[in-house]
FINU-204156 format. One line per 5 residues: number of its first residue (from 1); for each residue x, y, z of N, C-alpha, C, O. Coordinates in nm, 2 decimals. Atoms other than C-alpha are relative to their C-alpha. Layout:
<sites>
NUM = X:Y:Z:X:Y:Z:X:Y:Z:X:Y:Z ~ ...
</sites>
This chain:
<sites>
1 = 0.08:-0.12:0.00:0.00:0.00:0.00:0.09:0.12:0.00:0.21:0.12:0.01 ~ -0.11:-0.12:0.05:0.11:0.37:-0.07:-0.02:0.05:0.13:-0.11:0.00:0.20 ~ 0.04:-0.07:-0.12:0.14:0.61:0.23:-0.17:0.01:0.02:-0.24:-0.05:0.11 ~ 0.15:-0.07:0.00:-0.21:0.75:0.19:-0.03:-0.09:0.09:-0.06:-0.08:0.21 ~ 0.12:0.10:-0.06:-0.36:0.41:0.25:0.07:-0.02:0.15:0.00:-0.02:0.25
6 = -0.04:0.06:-0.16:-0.15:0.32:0.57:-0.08:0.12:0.09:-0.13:0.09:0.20 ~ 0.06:-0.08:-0.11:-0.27:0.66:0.71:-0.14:-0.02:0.03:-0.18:0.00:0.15 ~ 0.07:0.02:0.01:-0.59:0.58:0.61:-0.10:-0.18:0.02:-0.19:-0.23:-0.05 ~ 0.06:0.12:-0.07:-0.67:0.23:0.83:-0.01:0.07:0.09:-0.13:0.04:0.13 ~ 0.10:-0.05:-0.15:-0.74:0.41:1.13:0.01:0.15:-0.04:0.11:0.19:-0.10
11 = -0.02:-0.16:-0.01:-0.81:0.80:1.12:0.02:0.08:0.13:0.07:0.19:0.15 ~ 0.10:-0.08:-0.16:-0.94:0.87:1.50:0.14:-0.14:0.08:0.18:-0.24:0.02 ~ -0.02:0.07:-0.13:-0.77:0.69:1.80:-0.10:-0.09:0.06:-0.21:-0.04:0.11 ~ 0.14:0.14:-0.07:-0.99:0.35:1.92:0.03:0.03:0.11:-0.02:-0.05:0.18 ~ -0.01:0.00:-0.16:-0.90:0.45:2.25:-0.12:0.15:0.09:-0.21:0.15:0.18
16 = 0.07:-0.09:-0.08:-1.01:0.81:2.32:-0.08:0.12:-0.15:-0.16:0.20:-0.12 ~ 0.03:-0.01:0.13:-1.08:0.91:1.94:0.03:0.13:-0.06:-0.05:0.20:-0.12 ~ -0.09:-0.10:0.02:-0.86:1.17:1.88:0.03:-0.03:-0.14:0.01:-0.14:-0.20 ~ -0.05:0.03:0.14:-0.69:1.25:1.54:0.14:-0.09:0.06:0.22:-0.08:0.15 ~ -0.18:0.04:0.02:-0.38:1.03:1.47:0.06:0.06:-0.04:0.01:0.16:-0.10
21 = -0.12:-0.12:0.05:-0.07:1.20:1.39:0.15:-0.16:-0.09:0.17:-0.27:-0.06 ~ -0.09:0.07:0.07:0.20:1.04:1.17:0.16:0.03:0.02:0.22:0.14:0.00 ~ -0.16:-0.06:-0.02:0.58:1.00:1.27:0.05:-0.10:-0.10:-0.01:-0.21:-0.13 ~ -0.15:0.05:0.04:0.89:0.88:1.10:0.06:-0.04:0.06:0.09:0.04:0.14 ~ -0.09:0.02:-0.08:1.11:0.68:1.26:-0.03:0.03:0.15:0.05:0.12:0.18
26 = 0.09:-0.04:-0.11:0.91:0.73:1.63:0.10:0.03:0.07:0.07:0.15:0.09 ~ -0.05:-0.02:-0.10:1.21:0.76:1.88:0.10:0.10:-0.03:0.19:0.13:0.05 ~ -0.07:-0.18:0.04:1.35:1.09:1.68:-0.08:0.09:0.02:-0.20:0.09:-0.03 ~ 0.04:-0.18:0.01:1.26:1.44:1.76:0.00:0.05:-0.17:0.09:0.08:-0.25 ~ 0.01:-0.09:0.10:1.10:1.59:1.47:-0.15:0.05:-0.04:-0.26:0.03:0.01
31 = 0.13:-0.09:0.02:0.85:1.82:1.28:-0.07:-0.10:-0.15:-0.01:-0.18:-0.22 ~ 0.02:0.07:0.11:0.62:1.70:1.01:-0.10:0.07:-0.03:-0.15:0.15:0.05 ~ 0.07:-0.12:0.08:0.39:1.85:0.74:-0.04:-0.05:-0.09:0.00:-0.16:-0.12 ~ 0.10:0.11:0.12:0.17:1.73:0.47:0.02:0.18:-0.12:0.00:0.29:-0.08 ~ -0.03:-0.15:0.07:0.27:2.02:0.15:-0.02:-0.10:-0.12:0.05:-0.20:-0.15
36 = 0.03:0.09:0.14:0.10:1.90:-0.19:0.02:-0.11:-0.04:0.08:-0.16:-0.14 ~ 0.02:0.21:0.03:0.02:1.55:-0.14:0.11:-0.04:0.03:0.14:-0.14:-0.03 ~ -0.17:0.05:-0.08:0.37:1.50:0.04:0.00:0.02:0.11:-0.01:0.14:0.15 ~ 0.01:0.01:-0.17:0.39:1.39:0.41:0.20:0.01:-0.04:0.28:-0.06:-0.11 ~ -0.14:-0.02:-0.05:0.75:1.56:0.53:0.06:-0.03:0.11:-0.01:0.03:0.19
41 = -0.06:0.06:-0.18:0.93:1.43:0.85:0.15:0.09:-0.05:0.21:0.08:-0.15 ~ -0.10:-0.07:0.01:1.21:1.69:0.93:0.10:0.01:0.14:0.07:0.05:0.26 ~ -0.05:0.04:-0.13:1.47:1.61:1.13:0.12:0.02:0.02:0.18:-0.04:-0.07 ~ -0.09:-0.07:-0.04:1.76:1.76:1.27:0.14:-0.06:-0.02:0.15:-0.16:0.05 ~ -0.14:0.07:0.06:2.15:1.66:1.13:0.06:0.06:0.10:-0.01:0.17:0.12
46 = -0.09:-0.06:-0.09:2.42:1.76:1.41:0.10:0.06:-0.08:0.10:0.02:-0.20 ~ -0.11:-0.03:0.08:2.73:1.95:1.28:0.05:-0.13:0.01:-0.01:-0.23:0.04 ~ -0.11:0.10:0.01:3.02:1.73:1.25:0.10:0.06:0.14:0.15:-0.02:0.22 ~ -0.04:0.00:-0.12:3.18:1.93:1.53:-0.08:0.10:0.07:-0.17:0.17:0.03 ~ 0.11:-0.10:-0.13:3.04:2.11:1.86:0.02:0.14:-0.07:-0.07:0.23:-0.07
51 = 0.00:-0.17:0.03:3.15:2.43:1.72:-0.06:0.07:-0.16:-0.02:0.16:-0.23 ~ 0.02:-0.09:0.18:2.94:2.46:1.37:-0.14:-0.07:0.05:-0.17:-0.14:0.14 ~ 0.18:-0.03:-0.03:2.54:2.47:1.33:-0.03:-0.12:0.01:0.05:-0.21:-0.01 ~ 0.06:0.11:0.04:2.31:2.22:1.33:-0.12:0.03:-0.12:-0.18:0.13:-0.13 ~ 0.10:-0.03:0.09:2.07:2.17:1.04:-0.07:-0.08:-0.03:-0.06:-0.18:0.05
56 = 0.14:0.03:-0.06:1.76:2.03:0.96:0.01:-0.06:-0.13:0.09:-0.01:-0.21 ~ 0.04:0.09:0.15:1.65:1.75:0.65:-0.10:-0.05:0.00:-0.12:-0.13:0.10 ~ 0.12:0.05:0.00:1.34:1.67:0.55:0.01:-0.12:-0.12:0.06:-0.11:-0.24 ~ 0.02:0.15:0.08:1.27:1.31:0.40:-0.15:0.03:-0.08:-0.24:-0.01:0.00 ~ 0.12:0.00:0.03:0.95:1.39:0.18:-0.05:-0.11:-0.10:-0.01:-0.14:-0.21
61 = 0.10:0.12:0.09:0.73:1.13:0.04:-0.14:0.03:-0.03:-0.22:0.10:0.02 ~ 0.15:-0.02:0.07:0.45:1.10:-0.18:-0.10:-0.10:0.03:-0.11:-0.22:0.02 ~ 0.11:0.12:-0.06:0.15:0.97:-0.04:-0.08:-0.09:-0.10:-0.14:-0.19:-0.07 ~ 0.09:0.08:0.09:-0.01:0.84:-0.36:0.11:-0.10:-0.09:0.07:-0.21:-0.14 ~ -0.05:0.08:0.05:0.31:0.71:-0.51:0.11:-0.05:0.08:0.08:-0.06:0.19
66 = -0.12:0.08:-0.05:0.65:0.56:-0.41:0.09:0.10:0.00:0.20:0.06:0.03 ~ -0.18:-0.10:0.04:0.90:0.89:-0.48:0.02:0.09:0.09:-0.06:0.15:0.16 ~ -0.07:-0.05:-0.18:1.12:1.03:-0.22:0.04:0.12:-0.08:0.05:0.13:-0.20 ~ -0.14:-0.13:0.01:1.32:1.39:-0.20:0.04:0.03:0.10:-0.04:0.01:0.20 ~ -0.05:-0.01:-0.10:1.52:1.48:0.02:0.00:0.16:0.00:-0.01:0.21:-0.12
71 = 0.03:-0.17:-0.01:1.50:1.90:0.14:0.12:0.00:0.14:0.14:-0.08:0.24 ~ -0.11:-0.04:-0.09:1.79:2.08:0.32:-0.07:0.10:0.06:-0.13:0.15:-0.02 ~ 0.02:-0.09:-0.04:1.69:2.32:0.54:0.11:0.10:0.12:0.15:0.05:0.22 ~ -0.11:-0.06:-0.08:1.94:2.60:0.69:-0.12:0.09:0.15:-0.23:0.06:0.18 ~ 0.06:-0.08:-0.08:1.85:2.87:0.98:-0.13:0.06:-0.04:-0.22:0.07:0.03
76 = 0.09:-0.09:0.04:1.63:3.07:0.76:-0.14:-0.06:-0.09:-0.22:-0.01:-0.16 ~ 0.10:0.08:0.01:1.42:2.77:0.71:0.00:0.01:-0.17:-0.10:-0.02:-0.24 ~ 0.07:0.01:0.17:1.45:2.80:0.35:0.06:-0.11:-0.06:0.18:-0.14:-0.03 ~ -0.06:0.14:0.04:1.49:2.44:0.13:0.03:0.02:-0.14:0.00:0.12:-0.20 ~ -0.06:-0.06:0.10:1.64:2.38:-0.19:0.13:-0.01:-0.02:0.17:-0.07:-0.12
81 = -0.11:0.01:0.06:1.98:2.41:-0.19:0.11:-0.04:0.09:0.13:0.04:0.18 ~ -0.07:0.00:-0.08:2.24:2.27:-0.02:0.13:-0.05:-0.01:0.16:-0.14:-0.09 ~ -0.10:-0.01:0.00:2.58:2.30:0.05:0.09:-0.18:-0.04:0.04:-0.28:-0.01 ~ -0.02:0.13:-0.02:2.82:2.00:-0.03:0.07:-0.03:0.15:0.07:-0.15:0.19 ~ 0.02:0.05:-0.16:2.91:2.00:0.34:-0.13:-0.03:0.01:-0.13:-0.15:0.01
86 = 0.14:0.04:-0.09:2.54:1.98:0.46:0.00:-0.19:-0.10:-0.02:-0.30:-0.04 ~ 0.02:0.11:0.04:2.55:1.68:0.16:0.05:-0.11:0.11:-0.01:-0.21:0.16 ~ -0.13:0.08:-0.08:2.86:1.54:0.36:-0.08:-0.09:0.11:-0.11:-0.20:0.12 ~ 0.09:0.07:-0.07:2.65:1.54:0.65:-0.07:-0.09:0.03:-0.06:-0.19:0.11 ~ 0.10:0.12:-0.03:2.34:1.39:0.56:0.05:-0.12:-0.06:-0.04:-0.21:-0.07
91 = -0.08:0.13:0.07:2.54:1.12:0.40:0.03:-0.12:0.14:0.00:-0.24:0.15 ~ -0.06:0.06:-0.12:2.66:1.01:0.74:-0.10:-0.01:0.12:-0.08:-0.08:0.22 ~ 0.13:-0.02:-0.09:2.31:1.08:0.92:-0.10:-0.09:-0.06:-0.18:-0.14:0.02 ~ 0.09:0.08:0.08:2.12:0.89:0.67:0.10:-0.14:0.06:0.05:-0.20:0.16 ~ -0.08:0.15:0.01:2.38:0.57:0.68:-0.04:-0.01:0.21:-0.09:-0.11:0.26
96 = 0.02:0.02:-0.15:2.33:0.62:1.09:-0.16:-0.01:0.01:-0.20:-0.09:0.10 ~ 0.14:0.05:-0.01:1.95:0.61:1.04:-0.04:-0.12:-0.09:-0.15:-0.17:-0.09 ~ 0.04:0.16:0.03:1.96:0.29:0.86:0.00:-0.11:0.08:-0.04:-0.22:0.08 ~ -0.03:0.11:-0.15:2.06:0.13:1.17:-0.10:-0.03:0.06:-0.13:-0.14:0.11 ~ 0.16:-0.02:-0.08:1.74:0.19:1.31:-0.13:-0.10:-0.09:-0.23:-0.16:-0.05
101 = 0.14:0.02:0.09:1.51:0.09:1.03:-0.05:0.12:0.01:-0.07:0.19:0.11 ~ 0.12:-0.12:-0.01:1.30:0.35:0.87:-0.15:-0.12:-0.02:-0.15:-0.24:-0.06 ~ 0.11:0.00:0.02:0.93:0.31:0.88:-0.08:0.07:0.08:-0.03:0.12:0.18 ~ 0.07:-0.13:-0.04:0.61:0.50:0.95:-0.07:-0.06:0.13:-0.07:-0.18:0.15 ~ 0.07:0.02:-0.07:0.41:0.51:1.25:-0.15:0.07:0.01:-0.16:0.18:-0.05
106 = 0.11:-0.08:-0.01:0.06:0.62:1.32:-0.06:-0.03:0.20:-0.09:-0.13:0.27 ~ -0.01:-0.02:-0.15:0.01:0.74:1.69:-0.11:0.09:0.05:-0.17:0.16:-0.02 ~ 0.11:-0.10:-0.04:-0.23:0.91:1.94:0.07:0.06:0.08:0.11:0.01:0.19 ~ -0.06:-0.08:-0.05:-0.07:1.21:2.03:-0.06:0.08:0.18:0.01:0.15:0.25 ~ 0.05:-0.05:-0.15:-0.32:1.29:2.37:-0.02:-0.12:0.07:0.00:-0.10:0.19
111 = 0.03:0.11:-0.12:-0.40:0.95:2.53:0.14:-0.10:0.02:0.17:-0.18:0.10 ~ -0.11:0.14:0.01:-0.10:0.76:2.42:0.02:-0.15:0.04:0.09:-0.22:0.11 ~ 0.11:0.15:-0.02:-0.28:0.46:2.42:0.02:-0.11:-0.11:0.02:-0.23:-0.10 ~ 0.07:0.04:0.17:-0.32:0.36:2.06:0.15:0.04:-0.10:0.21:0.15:-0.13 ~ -0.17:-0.10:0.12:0.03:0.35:1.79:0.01:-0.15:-0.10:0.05:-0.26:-0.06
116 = -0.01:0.06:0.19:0.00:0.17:1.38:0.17:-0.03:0.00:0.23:0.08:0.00 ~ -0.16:-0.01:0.08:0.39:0.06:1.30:-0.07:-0.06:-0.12:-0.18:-0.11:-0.13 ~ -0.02:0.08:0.13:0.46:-0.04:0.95:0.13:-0.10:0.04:0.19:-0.11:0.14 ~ -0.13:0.08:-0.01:0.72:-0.30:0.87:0.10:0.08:-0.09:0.07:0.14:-0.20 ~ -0.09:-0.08:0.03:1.05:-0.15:0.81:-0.02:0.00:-0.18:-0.07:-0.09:-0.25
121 = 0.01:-0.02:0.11:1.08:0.00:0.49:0.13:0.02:-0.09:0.22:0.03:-0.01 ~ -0.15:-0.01:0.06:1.39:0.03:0.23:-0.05:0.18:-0.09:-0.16:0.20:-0.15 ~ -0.03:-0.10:0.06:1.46:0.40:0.10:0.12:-0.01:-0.11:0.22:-0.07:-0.08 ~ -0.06:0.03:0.09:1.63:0.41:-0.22:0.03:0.18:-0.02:-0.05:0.25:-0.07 ~ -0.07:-0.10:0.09:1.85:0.73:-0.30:0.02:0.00:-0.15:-0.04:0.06:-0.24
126 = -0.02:0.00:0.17:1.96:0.67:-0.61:-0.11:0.00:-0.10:-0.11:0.07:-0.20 ~ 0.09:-0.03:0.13:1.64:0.61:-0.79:-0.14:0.07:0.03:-0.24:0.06:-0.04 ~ 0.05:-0.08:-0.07:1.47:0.86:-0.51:-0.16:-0.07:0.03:-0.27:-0.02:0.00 ~ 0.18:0.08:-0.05:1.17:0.60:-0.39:0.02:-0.03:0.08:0.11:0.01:0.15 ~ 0.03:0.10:-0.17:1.06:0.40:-0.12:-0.09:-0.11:-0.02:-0.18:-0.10:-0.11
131 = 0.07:0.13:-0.01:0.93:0.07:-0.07:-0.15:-0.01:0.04:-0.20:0.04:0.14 ~ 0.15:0.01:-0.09:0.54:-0.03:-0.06:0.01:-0.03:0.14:0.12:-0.08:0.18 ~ 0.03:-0.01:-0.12:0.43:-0.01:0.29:-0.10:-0.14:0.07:-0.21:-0.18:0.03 ~ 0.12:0.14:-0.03:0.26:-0.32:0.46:0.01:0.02:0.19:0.11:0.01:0.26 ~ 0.00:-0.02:-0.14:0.14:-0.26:0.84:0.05:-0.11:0.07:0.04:-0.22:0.01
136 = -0.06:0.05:-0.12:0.31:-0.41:1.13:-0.07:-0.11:0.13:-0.09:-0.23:0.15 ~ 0.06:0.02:-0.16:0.16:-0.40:1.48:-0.07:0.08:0.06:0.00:0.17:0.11 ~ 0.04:-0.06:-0.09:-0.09:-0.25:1.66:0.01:-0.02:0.13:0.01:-0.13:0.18 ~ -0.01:0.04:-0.19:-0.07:-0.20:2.06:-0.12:0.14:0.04:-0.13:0.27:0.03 ~ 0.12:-0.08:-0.09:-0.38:-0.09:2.23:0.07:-0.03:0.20:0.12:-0.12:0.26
141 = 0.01:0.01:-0.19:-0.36:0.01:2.65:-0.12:0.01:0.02:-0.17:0.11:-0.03 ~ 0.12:-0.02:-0.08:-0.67:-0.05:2.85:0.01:0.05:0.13:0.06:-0.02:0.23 ~ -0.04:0.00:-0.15:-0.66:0.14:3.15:-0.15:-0.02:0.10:-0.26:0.01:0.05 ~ 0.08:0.00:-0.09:-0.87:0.09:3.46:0.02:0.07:0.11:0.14:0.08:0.14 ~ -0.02:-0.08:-0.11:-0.91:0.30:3.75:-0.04:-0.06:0.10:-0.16:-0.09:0.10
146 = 0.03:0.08:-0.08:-0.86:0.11:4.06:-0.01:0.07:0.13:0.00:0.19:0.11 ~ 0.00:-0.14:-0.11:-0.87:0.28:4.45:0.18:0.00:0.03:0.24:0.10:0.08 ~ -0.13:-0.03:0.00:-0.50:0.19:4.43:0.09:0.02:-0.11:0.21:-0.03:-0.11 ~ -0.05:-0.05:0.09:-0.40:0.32:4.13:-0.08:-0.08:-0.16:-0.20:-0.11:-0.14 ~ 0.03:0.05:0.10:-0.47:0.18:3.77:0.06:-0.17:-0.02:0.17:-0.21:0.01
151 = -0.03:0.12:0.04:-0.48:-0.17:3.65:0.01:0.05:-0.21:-0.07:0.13:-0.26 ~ -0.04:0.00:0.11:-0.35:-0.19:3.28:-0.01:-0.11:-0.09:0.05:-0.21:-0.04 ~ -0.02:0.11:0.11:-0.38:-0.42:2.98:0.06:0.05:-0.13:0.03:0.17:-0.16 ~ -0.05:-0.06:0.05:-0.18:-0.40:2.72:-0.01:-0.09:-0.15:0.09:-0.17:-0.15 ~ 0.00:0.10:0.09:-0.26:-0.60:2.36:0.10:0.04:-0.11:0.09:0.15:-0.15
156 = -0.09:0.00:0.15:0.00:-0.62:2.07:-0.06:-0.13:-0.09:-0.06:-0.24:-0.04 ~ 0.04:0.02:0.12:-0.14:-0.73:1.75:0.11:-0.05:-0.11:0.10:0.03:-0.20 ~ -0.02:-0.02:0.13:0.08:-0.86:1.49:-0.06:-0.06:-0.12:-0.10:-0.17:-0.13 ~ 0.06:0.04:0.14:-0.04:-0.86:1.14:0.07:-0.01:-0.04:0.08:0.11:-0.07 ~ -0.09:0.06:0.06:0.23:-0.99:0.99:0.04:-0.09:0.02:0.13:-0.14:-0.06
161 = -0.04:0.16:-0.05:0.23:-1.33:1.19:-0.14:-0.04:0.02:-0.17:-0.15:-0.01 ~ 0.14:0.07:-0.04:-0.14:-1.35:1.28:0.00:-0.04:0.15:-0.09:-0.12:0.20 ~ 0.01:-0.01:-0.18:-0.07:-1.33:1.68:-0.01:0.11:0.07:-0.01:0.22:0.01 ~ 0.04:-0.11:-0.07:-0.13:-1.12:1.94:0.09:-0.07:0.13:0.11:-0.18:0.17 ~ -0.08:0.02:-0.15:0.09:-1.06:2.28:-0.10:0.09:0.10:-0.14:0.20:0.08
166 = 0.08:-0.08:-0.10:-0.11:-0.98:2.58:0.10:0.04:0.14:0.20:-0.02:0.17 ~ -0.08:-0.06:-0.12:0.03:-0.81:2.89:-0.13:0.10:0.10:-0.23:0.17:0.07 ~ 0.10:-0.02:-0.15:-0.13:-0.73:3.25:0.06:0.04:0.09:0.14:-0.05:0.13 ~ -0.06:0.00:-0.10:-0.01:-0.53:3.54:-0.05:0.09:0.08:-0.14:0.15:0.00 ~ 0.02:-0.12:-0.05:-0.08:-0.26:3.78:0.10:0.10:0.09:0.20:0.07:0.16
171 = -0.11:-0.08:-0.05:0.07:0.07:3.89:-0.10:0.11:0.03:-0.21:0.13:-0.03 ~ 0.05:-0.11:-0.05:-0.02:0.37:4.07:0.04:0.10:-0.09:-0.01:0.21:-0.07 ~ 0.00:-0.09:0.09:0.08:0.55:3.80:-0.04:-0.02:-0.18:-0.05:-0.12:-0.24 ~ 0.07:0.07:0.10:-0.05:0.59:3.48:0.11:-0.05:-0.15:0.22:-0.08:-0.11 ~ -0.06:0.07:0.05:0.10:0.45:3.15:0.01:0.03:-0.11:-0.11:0.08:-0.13
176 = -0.01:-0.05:0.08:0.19:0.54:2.83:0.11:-0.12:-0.09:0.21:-0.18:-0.05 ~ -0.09:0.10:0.10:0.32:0.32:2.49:0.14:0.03:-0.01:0.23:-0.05:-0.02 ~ -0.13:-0.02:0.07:0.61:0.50:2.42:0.11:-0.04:0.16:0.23:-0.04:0.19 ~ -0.10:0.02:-0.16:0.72:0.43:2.78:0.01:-0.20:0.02:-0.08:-0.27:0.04 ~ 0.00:0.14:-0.04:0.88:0.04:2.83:-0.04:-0.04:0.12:-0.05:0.00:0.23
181 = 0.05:0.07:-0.09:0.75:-0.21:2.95:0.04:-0.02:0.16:0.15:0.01:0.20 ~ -0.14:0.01:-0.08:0.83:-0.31:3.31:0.02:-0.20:-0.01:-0.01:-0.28:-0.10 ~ -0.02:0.15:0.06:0.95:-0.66:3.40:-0.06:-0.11:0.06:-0.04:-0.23:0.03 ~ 0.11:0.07:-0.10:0.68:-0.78:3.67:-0.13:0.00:-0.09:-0.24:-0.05:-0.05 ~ 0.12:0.03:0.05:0.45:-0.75:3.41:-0.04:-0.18:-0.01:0.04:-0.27:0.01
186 = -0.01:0.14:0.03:0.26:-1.09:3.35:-0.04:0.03:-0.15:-0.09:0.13:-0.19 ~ 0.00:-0.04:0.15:0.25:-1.14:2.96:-0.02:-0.16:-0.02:0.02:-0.24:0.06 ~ 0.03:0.11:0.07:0.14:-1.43:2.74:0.01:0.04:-0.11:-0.06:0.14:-0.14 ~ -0.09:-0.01:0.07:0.34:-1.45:2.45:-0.13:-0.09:-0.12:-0.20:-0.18:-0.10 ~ 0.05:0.05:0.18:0.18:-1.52:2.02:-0.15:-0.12:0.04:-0.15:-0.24:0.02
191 = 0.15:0.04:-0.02:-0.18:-1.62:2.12:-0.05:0.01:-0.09:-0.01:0.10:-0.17 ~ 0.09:-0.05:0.17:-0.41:-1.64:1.82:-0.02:0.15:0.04:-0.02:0.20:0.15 ~ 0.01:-0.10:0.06:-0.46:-1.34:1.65:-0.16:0.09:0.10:-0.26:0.02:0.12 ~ 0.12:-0.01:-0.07:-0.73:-1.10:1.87:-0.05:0.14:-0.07:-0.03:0.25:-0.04 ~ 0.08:-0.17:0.08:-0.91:-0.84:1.65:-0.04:0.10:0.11:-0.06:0.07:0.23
196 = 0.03:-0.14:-0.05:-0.98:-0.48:1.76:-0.16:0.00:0.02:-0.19:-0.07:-0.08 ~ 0.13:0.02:0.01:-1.36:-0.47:1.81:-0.02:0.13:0.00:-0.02:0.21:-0.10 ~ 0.03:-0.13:-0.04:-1.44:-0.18:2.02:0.07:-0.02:0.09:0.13:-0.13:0.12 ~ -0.08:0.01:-0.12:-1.27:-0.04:2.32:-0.06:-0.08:0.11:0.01:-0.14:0.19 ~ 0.04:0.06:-0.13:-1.55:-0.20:2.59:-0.01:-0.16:-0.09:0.02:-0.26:-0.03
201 = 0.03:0.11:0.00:-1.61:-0.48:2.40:0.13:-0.13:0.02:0.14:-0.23:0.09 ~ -0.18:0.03:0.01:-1.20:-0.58:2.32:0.06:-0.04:0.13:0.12:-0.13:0.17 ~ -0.04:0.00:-0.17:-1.15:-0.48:2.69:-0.05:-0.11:0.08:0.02:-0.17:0.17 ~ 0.03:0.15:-0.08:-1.37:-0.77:2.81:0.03:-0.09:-0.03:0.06:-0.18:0.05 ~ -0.06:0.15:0.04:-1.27:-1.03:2.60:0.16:-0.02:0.08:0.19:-0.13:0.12
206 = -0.08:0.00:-0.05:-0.94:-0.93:2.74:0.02:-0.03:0.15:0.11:-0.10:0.21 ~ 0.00:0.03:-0.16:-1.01:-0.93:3.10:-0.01:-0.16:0.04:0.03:-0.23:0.14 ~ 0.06:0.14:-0.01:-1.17:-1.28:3.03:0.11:-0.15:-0.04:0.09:-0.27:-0.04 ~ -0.07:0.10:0.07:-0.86:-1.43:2.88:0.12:-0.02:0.13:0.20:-0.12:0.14 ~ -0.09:-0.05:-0.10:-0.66:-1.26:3.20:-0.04:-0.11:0.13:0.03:-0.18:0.20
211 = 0.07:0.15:-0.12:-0.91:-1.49:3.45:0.05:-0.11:-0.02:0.11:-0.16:0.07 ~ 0.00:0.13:-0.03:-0.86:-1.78:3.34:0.16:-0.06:-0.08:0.17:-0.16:-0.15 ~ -0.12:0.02:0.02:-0.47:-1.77:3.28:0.07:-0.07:0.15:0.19:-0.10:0.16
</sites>
């Protein structure tokens, strides 16, 4: 599938139904922008030494087709042209973000509950594309409000295996995806596959699988 469609499997948040927001690479700091049918992820290159600027590159992709560009941005925010230093750079920022895997995410920026991966994707410089897109994993959190803090569930989805990992624990504090796991959780590992329903309905089948574990 092309971007568009991956954005377009969930719009709203199943949790609290918020818009989703779309990141790149999720555990970078960066800005992002939708500019004539092109979602931009812009994300910040270090100099090479402490004592020279930092500057900014935007990865832009086309939501309807497969073709990449890459955009330099200096101080004055303007893109377009860039120095063969800044190339130098992203030459060495890009080869460091292959390490990671790129691919996209789709996340709920107020409940942080609810987050779409894709499976990693291959970027092609040379012939300025990017690889079709095929979703990942979803992970929903159920939280509960208990008189000693919150009880939590936690389901991971993979569509790409056809299992699901469940996870159960409680904490007085509340809980958030982008934050790891801890290690007292209890978890039951590639269970058949457990569809998304709704949030109360999902949530009880869940509780029901938690009983009689």
């Amino acid at each position: 599938m092309n971007l568009q469609d991956f954005i377009g499997l969930r719009s709203h948040c199943p949790m609290c139904n918020s818009a989703l927001i779309t990141r790149f690479i999720s555990d970078r700091k960066q800005k992002s922008k939708i500019i004539e049918n092109r979602y931009v992820a812009i994300l910040v290159m270090r100099g090479m030494r402490s004592c020279e600027p930092d500057y900014e590159v935007g990865y832009s992709f086309g939501m309807q087709d497969n073709s990449l560009s890459i955009e330099f941005y200096n101080e004055w925010d303007m893109s377009g042209s860039a120095s063969n230093y800044m190339v130098k750079i992203f030459k060495d920022f890009h080869k460091n973000m292959s390490n990671t895997k790129f691919r996209f995410i789709r996340t709920c920026g107020l409940c942080f509950k609810y987050e779409l991966r894709s499976q990693p994707i291959n970027i092609d410089l040379k012939t300025a594309s990017y690889s079709s897109i095929d979703a990942s994993t979803e992970s929903f959190v159920f939280t509960t409000s208990t008189d000693v803090g919150f009880k939590f569930i936690r389901l991971d989805s993979h569509i790409e295996w056809n299992v699901s990992d469940l996870w159960w624990w409680r904490d007085e504090h509340d809980y958030k995806l982008e934050w790891p796991l801890k290690s007292t959780c209890s978890h039951r590992l590639a269970l058949p596959y457990i569809p998304f329903i709704s949030k109360e309905e999902t949530n009880e089948r869940l509780d029901k699988l938690i009983l009689f574990s």
